[in-house]
C-alpha positions in Angstrom: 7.9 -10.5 -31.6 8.5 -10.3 -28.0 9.8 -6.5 -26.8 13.5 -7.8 -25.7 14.4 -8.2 -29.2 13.7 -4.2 -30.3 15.6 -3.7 -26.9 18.7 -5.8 -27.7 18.0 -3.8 -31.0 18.5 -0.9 -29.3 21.2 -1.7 -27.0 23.2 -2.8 -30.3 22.3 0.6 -32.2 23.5 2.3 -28.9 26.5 1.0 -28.9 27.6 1.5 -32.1 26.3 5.1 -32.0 28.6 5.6 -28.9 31.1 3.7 -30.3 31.1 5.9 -33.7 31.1 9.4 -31.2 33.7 8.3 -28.8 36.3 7.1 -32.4 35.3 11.0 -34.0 35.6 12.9 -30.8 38.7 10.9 -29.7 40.7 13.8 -29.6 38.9 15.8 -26.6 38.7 12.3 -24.5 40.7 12.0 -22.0 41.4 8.4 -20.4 40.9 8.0 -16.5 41.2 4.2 -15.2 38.8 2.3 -17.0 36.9 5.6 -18.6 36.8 7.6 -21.2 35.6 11.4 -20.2 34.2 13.3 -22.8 34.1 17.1 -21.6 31.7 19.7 -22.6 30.7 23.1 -22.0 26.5 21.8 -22.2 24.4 23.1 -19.4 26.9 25.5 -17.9 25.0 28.7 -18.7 21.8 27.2 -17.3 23.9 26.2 -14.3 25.4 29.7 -13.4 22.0 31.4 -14.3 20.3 29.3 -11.6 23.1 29.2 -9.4 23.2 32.8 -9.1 19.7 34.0 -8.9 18.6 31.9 -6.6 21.4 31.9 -4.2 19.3 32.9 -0.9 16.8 30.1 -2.0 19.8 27.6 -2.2 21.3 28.8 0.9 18.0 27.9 2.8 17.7 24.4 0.8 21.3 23.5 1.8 20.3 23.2 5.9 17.6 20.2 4.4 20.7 19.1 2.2 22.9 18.3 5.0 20.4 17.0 7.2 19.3 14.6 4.1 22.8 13.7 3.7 23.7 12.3 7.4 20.3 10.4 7.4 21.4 8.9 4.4 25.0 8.0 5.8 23.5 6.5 8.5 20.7 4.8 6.8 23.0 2.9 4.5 26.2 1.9 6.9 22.1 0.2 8.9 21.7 -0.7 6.1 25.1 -2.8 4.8 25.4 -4.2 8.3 22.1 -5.3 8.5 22.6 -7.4 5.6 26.0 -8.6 6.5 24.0 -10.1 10.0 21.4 -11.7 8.0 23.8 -13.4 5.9 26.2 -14.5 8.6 23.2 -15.5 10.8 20.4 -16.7 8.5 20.5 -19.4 5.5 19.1 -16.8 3.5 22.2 -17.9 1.1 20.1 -20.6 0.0 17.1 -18.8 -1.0 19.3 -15.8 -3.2 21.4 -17.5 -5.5 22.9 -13.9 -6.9 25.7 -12.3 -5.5 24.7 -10.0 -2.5 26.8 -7.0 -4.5 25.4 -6.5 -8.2 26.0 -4.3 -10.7 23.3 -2.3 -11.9 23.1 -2.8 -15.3 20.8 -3.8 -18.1 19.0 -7.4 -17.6 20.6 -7.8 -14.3 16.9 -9.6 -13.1 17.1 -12.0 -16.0 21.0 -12.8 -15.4 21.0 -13.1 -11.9 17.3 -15.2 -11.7 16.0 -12.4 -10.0 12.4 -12.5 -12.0 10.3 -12.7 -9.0 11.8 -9.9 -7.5 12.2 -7.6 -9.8 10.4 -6.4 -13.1 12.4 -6.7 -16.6 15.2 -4.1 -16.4 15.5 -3.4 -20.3 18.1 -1.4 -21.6 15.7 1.4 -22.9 14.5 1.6 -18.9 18.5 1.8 -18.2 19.0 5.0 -20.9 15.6 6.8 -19.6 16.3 6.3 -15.7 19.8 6.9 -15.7 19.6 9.9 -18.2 16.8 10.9 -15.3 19.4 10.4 -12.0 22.7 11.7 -13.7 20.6 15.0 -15.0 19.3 15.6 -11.4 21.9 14.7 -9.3 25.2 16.6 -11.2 23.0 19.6 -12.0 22.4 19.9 -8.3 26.1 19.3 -7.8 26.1 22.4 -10.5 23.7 24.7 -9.3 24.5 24.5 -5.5 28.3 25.1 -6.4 27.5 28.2 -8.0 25.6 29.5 -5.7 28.5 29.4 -3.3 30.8 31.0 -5.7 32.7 28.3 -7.0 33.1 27.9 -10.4 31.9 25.0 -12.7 34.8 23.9 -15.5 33.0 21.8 -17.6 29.9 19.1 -18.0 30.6 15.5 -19.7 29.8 12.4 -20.0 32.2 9.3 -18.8 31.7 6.2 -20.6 33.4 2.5 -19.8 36.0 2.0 -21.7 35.3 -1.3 -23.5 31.1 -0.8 -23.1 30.5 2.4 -24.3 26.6 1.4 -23.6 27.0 2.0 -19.5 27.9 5.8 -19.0 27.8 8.1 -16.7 27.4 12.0 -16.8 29.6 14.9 -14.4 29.8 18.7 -14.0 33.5 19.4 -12.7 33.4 22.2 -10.4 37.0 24.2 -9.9 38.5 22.1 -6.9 41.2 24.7 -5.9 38.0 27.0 -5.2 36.2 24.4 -3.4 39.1 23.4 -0.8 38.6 27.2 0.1 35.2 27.6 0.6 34.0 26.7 4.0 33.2 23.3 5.3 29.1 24.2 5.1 29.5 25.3 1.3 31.6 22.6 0.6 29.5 19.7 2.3 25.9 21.8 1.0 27.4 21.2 -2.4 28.7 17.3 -1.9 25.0 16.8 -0.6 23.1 17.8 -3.3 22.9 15.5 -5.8 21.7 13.1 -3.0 19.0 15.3 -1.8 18.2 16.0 -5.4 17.8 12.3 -5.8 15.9 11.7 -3.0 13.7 14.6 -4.2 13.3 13.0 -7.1 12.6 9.0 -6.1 9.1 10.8 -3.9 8.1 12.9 -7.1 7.9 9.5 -9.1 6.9 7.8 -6.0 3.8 10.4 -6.3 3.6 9.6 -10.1 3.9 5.8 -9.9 1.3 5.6 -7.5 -1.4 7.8 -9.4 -0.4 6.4 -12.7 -1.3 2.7 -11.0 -4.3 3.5 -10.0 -5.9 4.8 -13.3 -3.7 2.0 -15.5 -4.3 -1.0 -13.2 -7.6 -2.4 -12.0 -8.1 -5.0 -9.0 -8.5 -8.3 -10.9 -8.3 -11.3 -8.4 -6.6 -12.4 -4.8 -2.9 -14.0 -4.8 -2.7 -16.4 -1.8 0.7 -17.3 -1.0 0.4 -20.4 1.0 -2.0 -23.4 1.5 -3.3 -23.7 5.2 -1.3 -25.0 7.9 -1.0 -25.9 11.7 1.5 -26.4 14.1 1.8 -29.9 15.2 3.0 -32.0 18.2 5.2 -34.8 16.5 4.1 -36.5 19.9 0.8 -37.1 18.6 1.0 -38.0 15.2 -0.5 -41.7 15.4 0.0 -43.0 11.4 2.5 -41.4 8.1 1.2 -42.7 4.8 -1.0 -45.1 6.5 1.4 -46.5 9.0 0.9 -46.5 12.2 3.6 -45.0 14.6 3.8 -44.0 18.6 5.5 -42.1 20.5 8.6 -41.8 18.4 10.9 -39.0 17.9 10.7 -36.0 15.8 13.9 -37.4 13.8 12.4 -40.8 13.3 9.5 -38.8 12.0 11.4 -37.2 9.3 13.2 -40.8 8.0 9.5 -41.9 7.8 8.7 -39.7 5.2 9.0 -40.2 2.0 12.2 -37.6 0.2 9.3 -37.3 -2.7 5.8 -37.1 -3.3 2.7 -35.8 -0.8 3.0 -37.6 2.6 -0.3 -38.2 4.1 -0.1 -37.6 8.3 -2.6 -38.4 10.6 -2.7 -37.4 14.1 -4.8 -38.6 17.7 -7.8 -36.3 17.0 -8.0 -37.7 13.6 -6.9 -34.6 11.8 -5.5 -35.2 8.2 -2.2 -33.2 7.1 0.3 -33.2 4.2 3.5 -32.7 3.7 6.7 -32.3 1.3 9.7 -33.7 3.0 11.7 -30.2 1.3 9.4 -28.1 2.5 9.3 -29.7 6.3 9.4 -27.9 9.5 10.7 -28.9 12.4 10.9 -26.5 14.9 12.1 -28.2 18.6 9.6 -31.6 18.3 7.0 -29.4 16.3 6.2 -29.6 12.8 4.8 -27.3 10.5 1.9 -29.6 8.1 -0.5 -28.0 5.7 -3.9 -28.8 6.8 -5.9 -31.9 4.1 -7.8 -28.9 2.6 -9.4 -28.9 -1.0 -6.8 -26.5 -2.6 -3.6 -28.0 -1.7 -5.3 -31.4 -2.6 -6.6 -29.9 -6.0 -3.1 -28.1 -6.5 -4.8 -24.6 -6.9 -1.9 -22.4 -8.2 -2.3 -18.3 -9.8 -4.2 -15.8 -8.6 -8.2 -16.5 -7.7 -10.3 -14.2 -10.4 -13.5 -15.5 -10.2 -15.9 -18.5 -8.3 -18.8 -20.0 -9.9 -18.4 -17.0 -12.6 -18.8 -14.4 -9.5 -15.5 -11.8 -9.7 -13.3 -11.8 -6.6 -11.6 -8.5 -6.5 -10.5 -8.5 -3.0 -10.0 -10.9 0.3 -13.4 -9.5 1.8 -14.9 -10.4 -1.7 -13.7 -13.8 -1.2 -14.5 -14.6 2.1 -18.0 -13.7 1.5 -18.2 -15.8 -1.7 -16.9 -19.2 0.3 -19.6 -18.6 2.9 -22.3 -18.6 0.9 -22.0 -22.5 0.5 -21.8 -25.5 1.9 -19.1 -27.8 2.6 -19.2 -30.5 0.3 -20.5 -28.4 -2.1 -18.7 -28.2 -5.4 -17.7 -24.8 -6.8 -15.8 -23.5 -10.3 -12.9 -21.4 -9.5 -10.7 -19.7 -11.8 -7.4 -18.7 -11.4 -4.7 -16.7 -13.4 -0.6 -17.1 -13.5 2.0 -17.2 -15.8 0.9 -20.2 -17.2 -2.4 -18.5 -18.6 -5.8 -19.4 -17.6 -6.5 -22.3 -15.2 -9.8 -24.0 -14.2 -11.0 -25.9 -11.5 -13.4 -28.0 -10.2 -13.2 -28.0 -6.5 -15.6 -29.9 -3.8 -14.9 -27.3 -0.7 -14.4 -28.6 2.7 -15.5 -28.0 6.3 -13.4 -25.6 8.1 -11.8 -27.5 11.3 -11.9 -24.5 13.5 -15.6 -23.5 12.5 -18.7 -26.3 12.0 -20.5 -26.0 9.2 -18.7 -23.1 7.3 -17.3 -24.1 4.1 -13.7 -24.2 3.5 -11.1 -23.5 0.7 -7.9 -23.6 2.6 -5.4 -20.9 1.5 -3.3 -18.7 3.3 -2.1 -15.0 3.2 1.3 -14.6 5.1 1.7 -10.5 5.2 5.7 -10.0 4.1 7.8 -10.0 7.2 8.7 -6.8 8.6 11.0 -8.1 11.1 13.5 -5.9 9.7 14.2 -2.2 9.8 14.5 -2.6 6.1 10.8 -4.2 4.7 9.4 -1.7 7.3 10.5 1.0 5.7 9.6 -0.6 1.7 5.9 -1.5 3.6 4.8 2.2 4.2 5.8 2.8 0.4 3.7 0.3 -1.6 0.7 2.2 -3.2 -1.3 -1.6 -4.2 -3.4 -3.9 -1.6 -1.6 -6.8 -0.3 -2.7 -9.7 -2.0 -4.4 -8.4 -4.6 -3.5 -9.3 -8.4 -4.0 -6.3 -11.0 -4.3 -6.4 -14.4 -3.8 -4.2 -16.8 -6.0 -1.7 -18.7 -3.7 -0.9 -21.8 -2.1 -4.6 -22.0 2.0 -4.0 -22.9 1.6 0.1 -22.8 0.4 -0.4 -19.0 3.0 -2.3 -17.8 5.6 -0.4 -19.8 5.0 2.8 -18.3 4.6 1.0 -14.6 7.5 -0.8 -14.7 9.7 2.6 -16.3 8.6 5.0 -13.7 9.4 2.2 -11.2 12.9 1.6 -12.0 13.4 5.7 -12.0 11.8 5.9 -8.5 14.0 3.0 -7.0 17.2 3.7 -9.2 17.2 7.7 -8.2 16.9 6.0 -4.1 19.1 3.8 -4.4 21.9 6.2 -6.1 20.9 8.4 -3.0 21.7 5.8 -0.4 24.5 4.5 -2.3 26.7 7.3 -2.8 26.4 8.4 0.6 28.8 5.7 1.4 31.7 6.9 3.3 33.9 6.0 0.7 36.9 7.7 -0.9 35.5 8.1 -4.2 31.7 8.8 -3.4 30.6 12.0 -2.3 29.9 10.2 0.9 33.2 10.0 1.5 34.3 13.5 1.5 31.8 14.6 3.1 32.1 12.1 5.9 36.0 13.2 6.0 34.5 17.3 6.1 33.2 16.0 8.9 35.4 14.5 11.0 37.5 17.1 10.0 34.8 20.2 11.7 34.0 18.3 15.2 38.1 16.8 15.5 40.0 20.3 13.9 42.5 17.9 13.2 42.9 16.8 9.8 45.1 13.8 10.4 42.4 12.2 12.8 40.0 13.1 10.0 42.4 11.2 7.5 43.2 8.4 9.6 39.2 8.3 10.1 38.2 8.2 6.9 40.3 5.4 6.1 39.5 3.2 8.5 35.5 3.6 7.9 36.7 2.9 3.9 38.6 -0.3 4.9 35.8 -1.5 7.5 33.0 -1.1 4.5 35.5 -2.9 2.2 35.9 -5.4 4.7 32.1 -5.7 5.1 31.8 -6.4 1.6 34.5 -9.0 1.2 32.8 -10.8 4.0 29.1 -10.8 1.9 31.1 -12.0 -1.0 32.8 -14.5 1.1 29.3 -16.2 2.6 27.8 -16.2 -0.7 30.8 -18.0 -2.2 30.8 -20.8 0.4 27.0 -20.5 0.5 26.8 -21.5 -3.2 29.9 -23.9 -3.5 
């Protein structure tokens, strides 16, 4: 029975388990917008004990606390209007069908077709990594406000109001203390959680990456394109066996066929193929796939193994094709989600290179054009191109996939709640501010709400693109 049925098993017993609490505890909730707060007095005592023998310790952290927190304000207002530019000036619209804002709840990859980006986001991976952010972030919150005097009211747990299943957790500090503190105790304890959470995304970070290592072993090379060239439509002399001169890159493209592998042949006598959907044209230049043996023998999945010899790595590979001959026919194996392929495949001669033999895929490295994949680039702990498997089957990927979704869901809360917005703790913080440089606090007011209406703005405009983009 496939896992997603004992975790819509789950997800149904958690429900009515919340369901069942929230009826019998009805009495303490109280109702704000859309939630239901349930308040407690859990945690408190460990929160004042820490809070107040550690104060000098917290004191210290809190400089690294602020610091964390404008890096993270700035970070994501890069961050949104980055992604507002690429949709407005890129047709990356077509390529992500999901909406550009997303919720972040259970089965999101599967509901949104997000499969290749994402791993399975079950609902137990929800419970574990959100139990995981709300504990580290609100005691942080906790903690740091103790340590600067101000007392904590109560812990609790907010649930939606008709889905029990998506909650969140809170420790409610006394306000009418905070206002009074200073503007450094006050933004030290709004920039806690974040730093907390940032903490705690490089601890997993740490934990994901040795866990990998000793649960996954290097099991075959994943190409991600067949080989290609650049070509002058100017010297293409026949399409499909007809032969054309000197006509224009537009008549080119009505020449070839809407479906099916077009065969192109240029002056030199090079061979190329290509899909009319997939076609380049780039300013009288067309991007062709090369007439090499894999795209010709449709070699799909990840290469484990030639003529029975393991390929564990591009080097491995290489090595492996050169020790034939072209027109010498090899057995290679591959690997996807279709299972288990094999294939008998006469290699060719390399165009560039005499006499080597040649298979004719690619590796295109993920571009890093952006400020964005740069940053996710340093953080990957596996070997480009390489495909893993696993040494524990289900258990492996279960564990991978968990402590993955607790890194990335602790950084994104980080980022996200930085967001200069009124009810994020980027907001106030942003507002504290203003308020320290300015003195002023109807500039700081006035300040606030226009960064909140710009972001809002920002957003409607994503939403707007990806309407259009999909209608």
């Amino acid at each position: 029975m496939s896992f997603i049925v004992y975790d819509l098993a789950f997800l149904v017993a958690f429900l009515v388990f919340a369901s069942v609490f929230l009826y019998l505890k009805r009495e303490n909730l109280k109702k704000e917008g859309g939630l239901l707060l349930y308040k407690t007095s859990w945690g408190i005592k460990l929160i004042e004990s820490v809070g107040d023998k550690h104060k000098k310790l917290l004191h210290f952290i809190s400089y690294f606390s602020l610091g964390t927190g404008y890096i993270l304000m700035v970070l994501i207002m890069f961050l949104i209007i980055q992604t507002v530019y690429i949709y407005l000036t890129t047709p990356i619209i077509q390529i992500f069908k999901a909406p550009p804002i997303m919720p972040l709840i259970p089965y999101f990859p599967q509901l949104f077709g997000l499969q290749s980006f994402f791993p399975p986001f079950y609902f137990i991976y929800f419970i574990l990594a959100i139990a995981v952010v709300l504990t580290v972030h609100e005691f942080s919150h906790g903690i740091f406000a103790k340590s600067f005097g101000i007392r904590i009211k109560s812990t609790g747990f907010a649930f939606l109001k008709w889905f029990p299943a998506l909650f969140g957790a809170f420790v409610e500090q006394d306000d009418k203390q905070m206002v009074k503190k200073s503007k450094f105790a006050q933004m030290s304890v709004l920039s806690a959680g974040v730093f907390a959470n940032l903490i705690t995304s490089l601890v997993f970070l740490i934990i994901l990456a040795i866990f990998f290592s000793y649960a996954f072993v290097p099991s075959g090379i994943l190409f991600n394109t067949y080989s290609y060239s650049i070509v002058d439509a100017q010297t293409i002399s026949s399409i499909n066996g007809i032969p054309i001169n000197n006509i224009s890159s537009q008549n080119i493209l009505n020449l070839i066929n809407d479906e099916g592998i077009n065969k192109i042949v240029t002056d030199d006598g090079q061979s190329y193929i290509a899909e009319k959907k997939s076609l380049v044209n780039q300013e009288g230049y067309f991007v062709l796939y090369n007439d090499a043996p894999a795209i010709n023998s449709e070699l799909i999945g990840a290469i484990t193994s030639i003529n029975n010899e393991k390929i564990d790595s591009i080097e491995k590979l290489g090595s492996v094709i050169g020790s034939y001959q072209p027109g010498e026919e090899v057995v290679i194996k591959t690997i996807s989600n279709d299972g288990e392929k094999v294939y008998n495949i006469i290699l060719g001669e390399h165009p560039e290179k005499e006499g080597q033999a040649w298979l004719g895929i690619g590796f295109v490295d993920q571009d890093q054009s952006t400020f964005t994949r740069k940053i996710v680039s340093k953080f990957t702990y596996k070997d480009a191109h390489t495909y893993y498997q696993p040494r524990f089957d289900g258990a492996s990927i279960f564990i991978h996939d968990l402590l993955w979704w607790i890194f990335l869901i602790n950084l994104l809360v980080a980022l996200m709640n930085m967001m200069p917005v009124g009810f994020l703790d980027g907001g106030q913080f942003f507002y504290l501010t203003v308020l320290g440089i300015t003195k002023s606090e109807k500039i700081a007011r006035q300040t606030f709400s226009a960064i909140t209406y710009f972001i809002l703005f920002l957003f409607l405009v994503l939403m707007i693109k990806w309407v259009f983009g999909i209608f």
